[in-house]
TIBAMAR-970789 format. One record per residue (C-alpha): y, z, x; residue in one letter; residue number from 1. Coordinates in nm, 3 decimals, decimal comma. Each point is the difference from the previous one (the first is absolute). Last residue first. Layout:
N
[atom [Y; Z; X]; "A"; NUM]
...
END
This chain:
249
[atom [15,097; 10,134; 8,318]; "X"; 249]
[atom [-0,139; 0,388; -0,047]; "X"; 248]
[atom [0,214; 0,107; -0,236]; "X"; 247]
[atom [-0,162; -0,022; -0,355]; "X"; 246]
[atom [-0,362; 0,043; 0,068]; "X"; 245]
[atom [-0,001; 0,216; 0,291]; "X"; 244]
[atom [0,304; 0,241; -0,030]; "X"; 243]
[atom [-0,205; 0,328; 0,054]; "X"; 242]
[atom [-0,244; -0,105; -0,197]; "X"; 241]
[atom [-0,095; 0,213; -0,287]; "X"; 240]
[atom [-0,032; -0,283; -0,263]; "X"; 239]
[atom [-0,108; 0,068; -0,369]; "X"; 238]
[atom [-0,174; -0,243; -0,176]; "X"; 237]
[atom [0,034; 0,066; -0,368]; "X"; 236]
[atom [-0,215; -0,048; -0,338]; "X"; 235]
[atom [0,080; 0,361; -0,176]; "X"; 234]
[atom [0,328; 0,228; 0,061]; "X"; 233]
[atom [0,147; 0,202; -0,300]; "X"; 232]
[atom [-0,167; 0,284; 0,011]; "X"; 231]
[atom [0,060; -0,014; 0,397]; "X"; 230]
[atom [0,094; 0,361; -0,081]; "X"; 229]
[atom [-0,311; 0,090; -0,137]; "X"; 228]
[atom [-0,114; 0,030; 0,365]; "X"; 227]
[atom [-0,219; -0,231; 0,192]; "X"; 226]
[atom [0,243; -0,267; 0,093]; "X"; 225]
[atom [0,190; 0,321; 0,128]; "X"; 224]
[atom [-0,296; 0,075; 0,223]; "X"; 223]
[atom [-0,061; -0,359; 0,109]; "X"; 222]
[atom [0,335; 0,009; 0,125]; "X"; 221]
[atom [-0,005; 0,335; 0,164]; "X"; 220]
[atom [-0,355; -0,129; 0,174]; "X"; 219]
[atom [0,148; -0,314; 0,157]; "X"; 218]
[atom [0,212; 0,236; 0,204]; "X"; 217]
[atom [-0,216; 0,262; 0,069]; "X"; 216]
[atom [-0,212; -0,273; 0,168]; "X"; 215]
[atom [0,296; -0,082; 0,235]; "X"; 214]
[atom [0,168; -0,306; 0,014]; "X"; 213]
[atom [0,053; -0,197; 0,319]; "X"; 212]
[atom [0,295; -0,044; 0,179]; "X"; 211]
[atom [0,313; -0,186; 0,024]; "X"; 210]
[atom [0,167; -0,039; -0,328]; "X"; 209]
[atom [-0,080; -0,376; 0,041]; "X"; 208]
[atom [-0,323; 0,037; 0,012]; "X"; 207]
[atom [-0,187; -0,251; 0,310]; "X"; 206]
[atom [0,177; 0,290; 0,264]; "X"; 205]
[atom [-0,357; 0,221; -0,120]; "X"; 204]
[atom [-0,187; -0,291; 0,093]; "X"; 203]
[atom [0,115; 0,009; 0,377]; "X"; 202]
[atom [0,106; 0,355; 0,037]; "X"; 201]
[atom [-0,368; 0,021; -0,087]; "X"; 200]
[atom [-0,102; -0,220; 0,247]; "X"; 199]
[atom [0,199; 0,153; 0,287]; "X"; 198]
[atom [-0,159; 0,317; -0,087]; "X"; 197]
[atom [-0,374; -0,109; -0,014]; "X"; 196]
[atom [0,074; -0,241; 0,323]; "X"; 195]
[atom [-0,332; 0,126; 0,219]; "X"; 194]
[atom [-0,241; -0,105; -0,220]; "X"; 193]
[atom [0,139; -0,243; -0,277]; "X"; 192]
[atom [-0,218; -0,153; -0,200]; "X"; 191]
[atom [-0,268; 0,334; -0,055]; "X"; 190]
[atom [0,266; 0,244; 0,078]; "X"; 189]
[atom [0,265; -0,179; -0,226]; "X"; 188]
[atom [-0,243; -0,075; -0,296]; "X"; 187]
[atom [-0,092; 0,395; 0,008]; "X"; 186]
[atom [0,321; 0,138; -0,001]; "X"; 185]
[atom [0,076; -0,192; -0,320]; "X"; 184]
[atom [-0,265; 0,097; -0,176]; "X"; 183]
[atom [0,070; 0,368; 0,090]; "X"; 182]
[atom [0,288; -0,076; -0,212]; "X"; 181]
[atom [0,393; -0,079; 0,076]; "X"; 180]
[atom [0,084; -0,240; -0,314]; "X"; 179]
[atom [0,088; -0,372; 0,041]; "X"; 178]
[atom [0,125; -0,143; -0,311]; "X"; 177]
[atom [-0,111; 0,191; -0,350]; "X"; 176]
[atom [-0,058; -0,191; -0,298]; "X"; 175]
[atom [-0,044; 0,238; -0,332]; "X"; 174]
[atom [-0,191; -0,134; -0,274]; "X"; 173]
[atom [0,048; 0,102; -0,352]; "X"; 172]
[atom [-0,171; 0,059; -0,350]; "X"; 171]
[atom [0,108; 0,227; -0,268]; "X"; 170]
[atom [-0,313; 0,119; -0,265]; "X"; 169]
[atom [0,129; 0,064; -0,310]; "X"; 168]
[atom [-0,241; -0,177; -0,228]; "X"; 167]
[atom [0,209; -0,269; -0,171]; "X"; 166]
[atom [0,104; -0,080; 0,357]; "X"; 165]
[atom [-0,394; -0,121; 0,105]; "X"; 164]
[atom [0,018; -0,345; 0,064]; "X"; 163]
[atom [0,366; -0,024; 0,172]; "X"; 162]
[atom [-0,041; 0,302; 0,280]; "X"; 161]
[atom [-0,349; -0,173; 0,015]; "X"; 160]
[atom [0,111; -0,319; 0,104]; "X"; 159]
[atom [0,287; 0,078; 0,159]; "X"; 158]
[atom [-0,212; 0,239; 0,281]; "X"; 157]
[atom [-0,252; -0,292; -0,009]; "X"; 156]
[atom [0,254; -0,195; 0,121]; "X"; 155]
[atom [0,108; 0,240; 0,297]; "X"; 154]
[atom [-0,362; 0,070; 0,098]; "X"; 153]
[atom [-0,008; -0,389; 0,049]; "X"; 152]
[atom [0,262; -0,032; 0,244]; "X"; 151]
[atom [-0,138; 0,280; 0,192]; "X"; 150]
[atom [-0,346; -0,184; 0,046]; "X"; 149]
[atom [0,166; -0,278; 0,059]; "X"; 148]
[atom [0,204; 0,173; 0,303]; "X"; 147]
[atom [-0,279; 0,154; 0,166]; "X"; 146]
[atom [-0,193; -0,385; 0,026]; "X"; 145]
[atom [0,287; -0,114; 0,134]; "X"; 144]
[atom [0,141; 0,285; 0,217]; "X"; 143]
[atom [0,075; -0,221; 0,346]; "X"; 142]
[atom [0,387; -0,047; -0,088]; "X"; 141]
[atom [0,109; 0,108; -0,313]; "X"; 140]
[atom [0,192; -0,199; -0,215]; "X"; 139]
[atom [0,142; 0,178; -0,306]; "X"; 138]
[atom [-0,069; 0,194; -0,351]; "X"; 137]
[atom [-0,380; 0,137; 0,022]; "X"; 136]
[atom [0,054; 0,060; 0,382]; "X"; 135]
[atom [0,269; 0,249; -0,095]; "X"; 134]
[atom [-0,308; 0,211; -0,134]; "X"; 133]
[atom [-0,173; 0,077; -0,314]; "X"; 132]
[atom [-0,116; 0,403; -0,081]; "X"; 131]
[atom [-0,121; 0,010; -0,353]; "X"; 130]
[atom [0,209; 0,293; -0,217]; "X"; 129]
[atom [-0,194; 0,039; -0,322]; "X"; 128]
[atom [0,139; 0,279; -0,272]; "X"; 127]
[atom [-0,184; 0,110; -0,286]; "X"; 126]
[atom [0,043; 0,016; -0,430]; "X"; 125]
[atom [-0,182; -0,075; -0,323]; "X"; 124]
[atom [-0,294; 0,265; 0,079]; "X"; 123]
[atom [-0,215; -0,257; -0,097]; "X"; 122]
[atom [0,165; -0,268; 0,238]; "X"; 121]
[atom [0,051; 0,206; 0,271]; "X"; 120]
[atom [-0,386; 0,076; 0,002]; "X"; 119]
[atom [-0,083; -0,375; -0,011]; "X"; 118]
[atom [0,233; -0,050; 0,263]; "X"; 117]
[atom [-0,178; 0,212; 0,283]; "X"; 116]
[atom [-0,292; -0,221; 0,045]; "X"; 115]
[atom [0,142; -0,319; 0,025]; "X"; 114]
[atom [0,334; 0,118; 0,168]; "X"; 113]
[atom [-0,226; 0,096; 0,266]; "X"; 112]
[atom [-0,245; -0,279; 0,047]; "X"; 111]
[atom [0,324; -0,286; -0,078]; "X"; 110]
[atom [0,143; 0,211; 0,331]; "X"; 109]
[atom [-0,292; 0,019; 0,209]; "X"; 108]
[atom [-0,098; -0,355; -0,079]; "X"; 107]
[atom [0,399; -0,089; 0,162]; "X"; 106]
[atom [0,006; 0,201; 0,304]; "X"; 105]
[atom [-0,353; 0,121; 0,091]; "X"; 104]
[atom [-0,215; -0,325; -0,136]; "X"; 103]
[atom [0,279; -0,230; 0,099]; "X"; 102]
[atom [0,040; 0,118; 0,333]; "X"; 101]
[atom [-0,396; -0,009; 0,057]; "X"; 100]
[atom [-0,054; -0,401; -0,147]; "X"; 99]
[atom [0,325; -0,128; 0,236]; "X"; 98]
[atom [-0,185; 0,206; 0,295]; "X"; 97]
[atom [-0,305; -0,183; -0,080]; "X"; 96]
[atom [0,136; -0,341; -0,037]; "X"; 95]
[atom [0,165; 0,030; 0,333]; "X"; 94]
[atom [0,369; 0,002; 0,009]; "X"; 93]
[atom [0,130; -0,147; 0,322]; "X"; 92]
[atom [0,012; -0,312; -0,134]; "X"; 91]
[atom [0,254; 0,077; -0,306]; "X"; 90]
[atom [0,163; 0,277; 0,244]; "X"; 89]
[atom [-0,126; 0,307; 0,144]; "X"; 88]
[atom [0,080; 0,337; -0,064]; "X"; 87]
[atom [-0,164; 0,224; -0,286]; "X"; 86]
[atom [0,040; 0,346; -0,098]; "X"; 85]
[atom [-0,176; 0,247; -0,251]; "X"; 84]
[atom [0,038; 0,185; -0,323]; "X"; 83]
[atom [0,022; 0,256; -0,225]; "X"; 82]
[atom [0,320; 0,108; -0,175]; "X"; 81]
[atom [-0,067; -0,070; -0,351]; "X"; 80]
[atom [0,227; 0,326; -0,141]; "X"; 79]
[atom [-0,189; 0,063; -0,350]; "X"; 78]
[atom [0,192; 0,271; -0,191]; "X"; 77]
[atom [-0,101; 0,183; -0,356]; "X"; 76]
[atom [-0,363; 0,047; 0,011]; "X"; 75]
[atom [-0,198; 0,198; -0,277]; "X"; 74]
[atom [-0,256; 0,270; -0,075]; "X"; 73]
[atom [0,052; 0,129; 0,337]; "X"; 72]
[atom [-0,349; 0,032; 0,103]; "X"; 71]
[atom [-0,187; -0,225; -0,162]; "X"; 70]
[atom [0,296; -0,189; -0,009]; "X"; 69]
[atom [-0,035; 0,008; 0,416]; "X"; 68]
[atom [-0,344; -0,069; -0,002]; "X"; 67]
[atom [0,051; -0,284; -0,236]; "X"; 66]
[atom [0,221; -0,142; 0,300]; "X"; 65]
[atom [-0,226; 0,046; 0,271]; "X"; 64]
[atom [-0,264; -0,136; -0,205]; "X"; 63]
[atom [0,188; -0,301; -0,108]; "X"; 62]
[atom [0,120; -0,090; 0,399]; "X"; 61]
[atom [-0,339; 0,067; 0,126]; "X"; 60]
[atom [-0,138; -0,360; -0,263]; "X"; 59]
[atom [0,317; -0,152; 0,098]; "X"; 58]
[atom [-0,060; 0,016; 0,356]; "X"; 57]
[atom [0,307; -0,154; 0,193]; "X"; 56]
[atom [0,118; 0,351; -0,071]; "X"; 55]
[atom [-0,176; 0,152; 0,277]; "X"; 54]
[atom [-0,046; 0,339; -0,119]; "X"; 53]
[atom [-0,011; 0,333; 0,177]; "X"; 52]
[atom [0,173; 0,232; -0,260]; "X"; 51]
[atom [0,281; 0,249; 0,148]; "X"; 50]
[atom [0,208; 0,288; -0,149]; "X"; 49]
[atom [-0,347; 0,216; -0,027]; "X"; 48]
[atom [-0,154; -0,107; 0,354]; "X"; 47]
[atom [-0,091; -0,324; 0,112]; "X"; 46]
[atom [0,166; -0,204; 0,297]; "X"; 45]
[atom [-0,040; -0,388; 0,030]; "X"; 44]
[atom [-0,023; -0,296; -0,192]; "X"; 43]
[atom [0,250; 0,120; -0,211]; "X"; 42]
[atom [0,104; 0,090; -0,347]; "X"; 41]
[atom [0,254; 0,341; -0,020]; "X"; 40]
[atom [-0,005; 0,197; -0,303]; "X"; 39]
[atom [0,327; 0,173; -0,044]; "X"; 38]
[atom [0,073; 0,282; -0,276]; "X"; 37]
[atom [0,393; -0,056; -0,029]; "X"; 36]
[atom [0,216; 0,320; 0,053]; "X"; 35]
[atom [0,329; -0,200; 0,126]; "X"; 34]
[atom [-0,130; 0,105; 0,384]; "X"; 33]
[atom [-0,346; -0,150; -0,100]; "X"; 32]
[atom [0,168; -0,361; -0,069]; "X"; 31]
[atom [0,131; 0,010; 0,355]; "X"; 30]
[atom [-0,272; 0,137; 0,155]; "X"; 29]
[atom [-0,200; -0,361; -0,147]; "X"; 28]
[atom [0,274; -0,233; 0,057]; "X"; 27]
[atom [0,021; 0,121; 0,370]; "X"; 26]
[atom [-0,389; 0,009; 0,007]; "X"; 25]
[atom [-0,004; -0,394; -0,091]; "X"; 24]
[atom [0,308; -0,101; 0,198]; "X"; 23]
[atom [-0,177; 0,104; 0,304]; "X"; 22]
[atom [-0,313; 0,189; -0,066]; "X"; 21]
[atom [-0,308; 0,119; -0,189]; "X"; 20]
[atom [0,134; -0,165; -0,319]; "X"; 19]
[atom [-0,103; -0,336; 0,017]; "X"; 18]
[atom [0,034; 0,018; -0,361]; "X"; 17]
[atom [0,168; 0,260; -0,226]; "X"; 16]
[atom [-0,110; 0,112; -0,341]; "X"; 15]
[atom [0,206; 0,211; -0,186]; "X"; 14]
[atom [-0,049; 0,285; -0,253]; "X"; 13]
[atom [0,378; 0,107; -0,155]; "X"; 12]
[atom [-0,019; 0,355; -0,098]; "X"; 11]
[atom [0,326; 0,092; 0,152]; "X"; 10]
[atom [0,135; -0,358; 0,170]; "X"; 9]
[atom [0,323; 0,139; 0,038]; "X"; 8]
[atom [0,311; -0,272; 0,083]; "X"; 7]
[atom [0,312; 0,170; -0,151]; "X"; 6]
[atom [-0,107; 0,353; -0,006]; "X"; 5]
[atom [-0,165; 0,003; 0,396]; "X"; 4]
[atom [0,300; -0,184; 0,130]; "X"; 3]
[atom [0,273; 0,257; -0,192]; "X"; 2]
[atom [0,199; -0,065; -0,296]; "X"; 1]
END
């Protein structure tokens, strides 16, 4: 049985957010290759595979999505992917940037799953993959306010894969370490002028595998999480970590 065969998404609509790159548009070509119509969410680019919508919005979020079922007549996949970063500790976290990583990381994900879910629920059936973090699981250092909001899109991941299993609809997270994204790149030019490369040796040494993942990489899992063969999976955290969480002591 062949890639396409086992894990093909043919007639599957999904909804991926944060989409436009990284993680986000690796998720989103990877869906497309297994014949998935893709609908991209993101603050930025708009064209016919791509919505702008800031999902901290509810009131965008519902339009966006009735546009799609307008169009589509139904959603089967909802990859929460959105969302932004955070370093600081306790007192380094102002009350403002605590308030913004919350509305994009954690808001954004009860906006999404609260618009799409109704839909899953009539059509008794859907798939939500919510994208956690290693943070949500151990110490951190300097990624307080990042890390709660990651800790609480993992229990709202249980709670909903628990709520709604009479109607079908599997619920996971997946909790990626360190993964090589323009994100990245951009933290070590604006900390680190100068020492980009010796940084990232730096935090890519901090898996124990010895690098960072790759966006493709994070994107195969959520694909198979995707796919009727994760039939059986509902109310997991996944970790793609290169060693992180169990052998990094």
């Amino acid at each position: 049985m062949g890639v396409m065969s086992m894990f093909g998404l043919k007639n599957k609509v999904a909804i991926v957010t944060g989409g436009s790159s990284g993680i986000g548009a690796a998720i989103c070509d990877t869906l497309a290759q297994q014949q998935a119509e893709v609908i991209s969410f993101d603050v930025q680019g708009s064209d016919n595979n791509h919505k702008i919508v800031d999902v901290s919005q509810q009131e965008q979020v519902k339009q966006a999505v009735g546009e799609v079922i307008q169009q589509f007549k139904h959603i089967d996949i909802l990859v929460n992917n959105a969302g932004v970063s955070l370093i600081g500790n306790l007192e380094e976290t102002s009350e403002e940037d605590y308030d913004r990583v919350f509305d994009v990381n954690t808001k954004g994900v009860y906006n999404c799953m609260l618009a799409v879910v109704p839909y899953m629920r009539a059509q008794q059936g859907g798939v939500i993959i919510n994208m956690a973090s290693v943070a949500a699981s151990v110490g951190i250092s300097r990624r307080f306010g990042y890390s709660a909001t990651k800790g609480a899109v993992r229990s709202m991941t249980y709670a909903v894969a628990k709520d709604y299993l009479e109607h079908n609809i599997r619920c996971n997270c997946i909790s990626p370490a360190r993964v090589h994204t323009p994100l990245v790149d951009d933290y070590l030019t604006q900390n680190y002028p100068g020492r980009e490369q010796e940084m990232f040796r730096e935090l890519a040494q901090t898996q124990p595998i010895g690098r960072m993942g790759t966006p493709q990489e994070i994107a195969a899992l959520a694909l198979y999480l995707c796919s009727d063969e994760a039939s059986f999976i509902t109310g997991t955290d996944y970790f793609i970590d290169g060693g992180f969480i169990k052998l990094n002591t």
